[in-house]
TORKOL-4160 file (C-alpha; in steps of 0.2 Angstrom, whole numbers, padded with zeros to 4 digits, m for minus):
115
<pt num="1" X="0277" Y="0123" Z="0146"/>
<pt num="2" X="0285" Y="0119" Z="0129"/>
<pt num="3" X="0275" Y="0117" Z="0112"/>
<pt num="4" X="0281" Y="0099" Z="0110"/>
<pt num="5" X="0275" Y="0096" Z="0131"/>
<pt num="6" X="0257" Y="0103" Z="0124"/>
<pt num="7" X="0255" Y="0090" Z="0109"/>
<pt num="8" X="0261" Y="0074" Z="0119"/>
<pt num="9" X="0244" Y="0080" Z="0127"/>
<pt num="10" X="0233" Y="0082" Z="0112"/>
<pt num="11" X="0239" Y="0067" Z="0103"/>
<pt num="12" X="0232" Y="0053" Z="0117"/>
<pt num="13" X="0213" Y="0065" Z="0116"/>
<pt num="14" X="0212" Y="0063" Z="0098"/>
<pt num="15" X="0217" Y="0043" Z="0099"/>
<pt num="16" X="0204" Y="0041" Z="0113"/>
<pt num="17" X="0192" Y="0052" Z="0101"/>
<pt num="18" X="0195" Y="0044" Z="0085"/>
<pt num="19" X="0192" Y="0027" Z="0094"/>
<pt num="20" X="0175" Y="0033" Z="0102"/>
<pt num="21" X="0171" Y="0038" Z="0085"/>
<pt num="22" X="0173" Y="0021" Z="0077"/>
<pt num="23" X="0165" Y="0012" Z="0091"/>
<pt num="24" X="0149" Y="0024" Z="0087"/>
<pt num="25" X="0149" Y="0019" Z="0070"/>
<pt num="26" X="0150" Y="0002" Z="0073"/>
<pt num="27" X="0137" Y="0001" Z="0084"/>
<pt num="28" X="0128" Y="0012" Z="0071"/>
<pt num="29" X="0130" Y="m0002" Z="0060"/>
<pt num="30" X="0128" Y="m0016" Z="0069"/>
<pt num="31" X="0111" Y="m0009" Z="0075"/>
<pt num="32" X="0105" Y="m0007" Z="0060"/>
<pt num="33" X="0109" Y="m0028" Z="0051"/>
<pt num="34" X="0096" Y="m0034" Z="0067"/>
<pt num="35" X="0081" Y="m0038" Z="0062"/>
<pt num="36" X="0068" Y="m0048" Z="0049"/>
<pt num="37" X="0076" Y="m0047" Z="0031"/>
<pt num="38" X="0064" Y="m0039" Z="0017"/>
<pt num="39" X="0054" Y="m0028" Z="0031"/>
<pt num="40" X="0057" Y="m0009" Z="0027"/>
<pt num="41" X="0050" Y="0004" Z="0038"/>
<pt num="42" X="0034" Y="0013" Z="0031"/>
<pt num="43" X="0046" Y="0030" Z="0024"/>
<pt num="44" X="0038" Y="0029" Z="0007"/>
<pt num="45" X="0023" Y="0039" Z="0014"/>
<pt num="46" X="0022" Y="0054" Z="0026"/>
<pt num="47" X="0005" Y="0046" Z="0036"/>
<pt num="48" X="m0004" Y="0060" Z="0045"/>
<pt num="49" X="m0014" Y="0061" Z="0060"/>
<pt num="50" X="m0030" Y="0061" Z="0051"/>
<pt num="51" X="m0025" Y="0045" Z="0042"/>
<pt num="52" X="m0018" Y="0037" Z="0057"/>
<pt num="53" X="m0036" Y="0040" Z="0064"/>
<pt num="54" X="m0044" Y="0032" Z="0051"/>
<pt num="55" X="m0031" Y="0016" Z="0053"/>
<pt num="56" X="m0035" Y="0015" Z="0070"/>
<pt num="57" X="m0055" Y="0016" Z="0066"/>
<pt num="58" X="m0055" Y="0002" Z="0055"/>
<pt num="59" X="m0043" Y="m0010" Z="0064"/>
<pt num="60" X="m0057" Y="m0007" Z="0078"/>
<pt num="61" X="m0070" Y="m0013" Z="0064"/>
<pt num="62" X="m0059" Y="m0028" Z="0059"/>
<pt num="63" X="m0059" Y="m0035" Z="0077"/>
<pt num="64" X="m0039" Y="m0027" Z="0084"/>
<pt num="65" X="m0038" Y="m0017" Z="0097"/>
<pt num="66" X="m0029" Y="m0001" Z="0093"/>
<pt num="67" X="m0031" Y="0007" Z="0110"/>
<pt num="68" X="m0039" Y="0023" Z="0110"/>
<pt num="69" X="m0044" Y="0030" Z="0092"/>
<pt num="70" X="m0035" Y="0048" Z="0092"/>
<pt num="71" X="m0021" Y="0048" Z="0079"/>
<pt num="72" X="m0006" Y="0043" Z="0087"/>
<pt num="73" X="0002" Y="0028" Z="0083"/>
<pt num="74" X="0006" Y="0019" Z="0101"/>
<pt num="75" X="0014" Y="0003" Z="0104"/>
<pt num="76" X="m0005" Y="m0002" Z="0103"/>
<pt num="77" X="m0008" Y="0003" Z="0090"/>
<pt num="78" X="0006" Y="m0006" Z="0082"/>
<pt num="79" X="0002" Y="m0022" Z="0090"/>
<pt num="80" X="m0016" Y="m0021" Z="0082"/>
<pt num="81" X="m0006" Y="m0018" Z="0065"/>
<pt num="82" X="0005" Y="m0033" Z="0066"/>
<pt num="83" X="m0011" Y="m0044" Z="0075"/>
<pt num="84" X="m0021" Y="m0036" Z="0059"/>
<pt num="85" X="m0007" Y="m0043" Z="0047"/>
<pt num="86" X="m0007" Y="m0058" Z="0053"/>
<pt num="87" X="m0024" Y="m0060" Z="0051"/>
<pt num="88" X="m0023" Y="m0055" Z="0033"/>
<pt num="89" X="m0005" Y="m0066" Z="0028"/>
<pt num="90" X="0003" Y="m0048" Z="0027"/>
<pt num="91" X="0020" Y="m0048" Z="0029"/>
<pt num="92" X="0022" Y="m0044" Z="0050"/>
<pt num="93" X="0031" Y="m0028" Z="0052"/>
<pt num="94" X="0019" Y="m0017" Z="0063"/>
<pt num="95" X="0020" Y="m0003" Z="0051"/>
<pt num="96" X="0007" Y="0006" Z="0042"/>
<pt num="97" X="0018" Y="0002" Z="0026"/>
<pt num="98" X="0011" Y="0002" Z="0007"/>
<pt num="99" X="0005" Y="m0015" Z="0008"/>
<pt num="100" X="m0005" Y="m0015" Z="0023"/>
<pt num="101" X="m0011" Y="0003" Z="0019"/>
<pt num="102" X="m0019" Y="m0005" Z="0004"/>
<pt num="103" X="m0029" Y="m0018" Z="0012"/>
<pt num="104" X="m0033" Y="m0007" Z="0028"/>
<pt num="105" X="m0034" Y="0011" Z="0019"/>
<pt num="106" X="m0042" Y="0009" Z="0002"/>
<pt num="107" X="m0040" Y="0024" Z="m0008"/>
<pt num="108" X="m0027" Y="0031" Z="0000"/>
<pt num="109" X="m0013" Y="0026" Z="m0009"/>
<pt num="110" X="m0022" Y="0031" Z="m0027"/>
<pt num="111" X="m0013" Y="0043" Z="m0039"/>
<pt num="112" X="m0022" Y="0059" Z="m0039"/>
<pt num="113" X="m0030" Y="0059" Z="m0022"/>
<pt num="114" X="m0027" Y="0074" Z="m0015"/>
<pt num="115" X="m0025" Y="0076" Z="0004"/>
């Protein structure tokens, strides 16, 4: 086999592999445009267990259904946060975010509290 007879081989793979890689990216993108404009997941805090229990508890006080009160947050527990912000004319997003964390969680939010 000759050294031009190897590259006719490699050149199609990295065509086929550039074009896989653009298609990823795309969809990447693409992926990300979906959804309500103005709702941004909760990333401005790092919510614990413990404080995830706490949610829970008192969206079981305010009448939602959170499933079972044990710190994760579940698909049930997010349909109690978006049924809770409804309720309250928060913005709908189903994520413990700063706004519903406020209203749900007072205290936990304030400067200075240490956890």
């Amino acid at each position: 086999m000759s050294h031009s007879a190897g590259m006719t081989c490699v050149r199609p793979f990295r065509v086929v592999l550039m074009g896989l890689a653009g298609l990823w990216l795309t969809a990447c993108v693409a992926s990300q445009a979906k959804g309500p404009v103005g709702l941004q997941p909760a990333n401005d805090r790092l919510l614990l267990a413990g404080d995830i229990h706490v949610a829970e508890a008192h969206l079981r006080d305010f009448g939602v259904d959170p499933g079972p009160v044990d710190g994760l947050f579940t698909a049930e527990t997010q349909a109690a946060v978006r049924a809770y912000q409804a309720r309250y004319g928060l913005p709908v997003s189903g994520l413990l975010d700063r706004r519903t964390r406020l209203e749900l969680l007072p205290g936990l939010d304030q400067p200075g509290v240490v956890r």
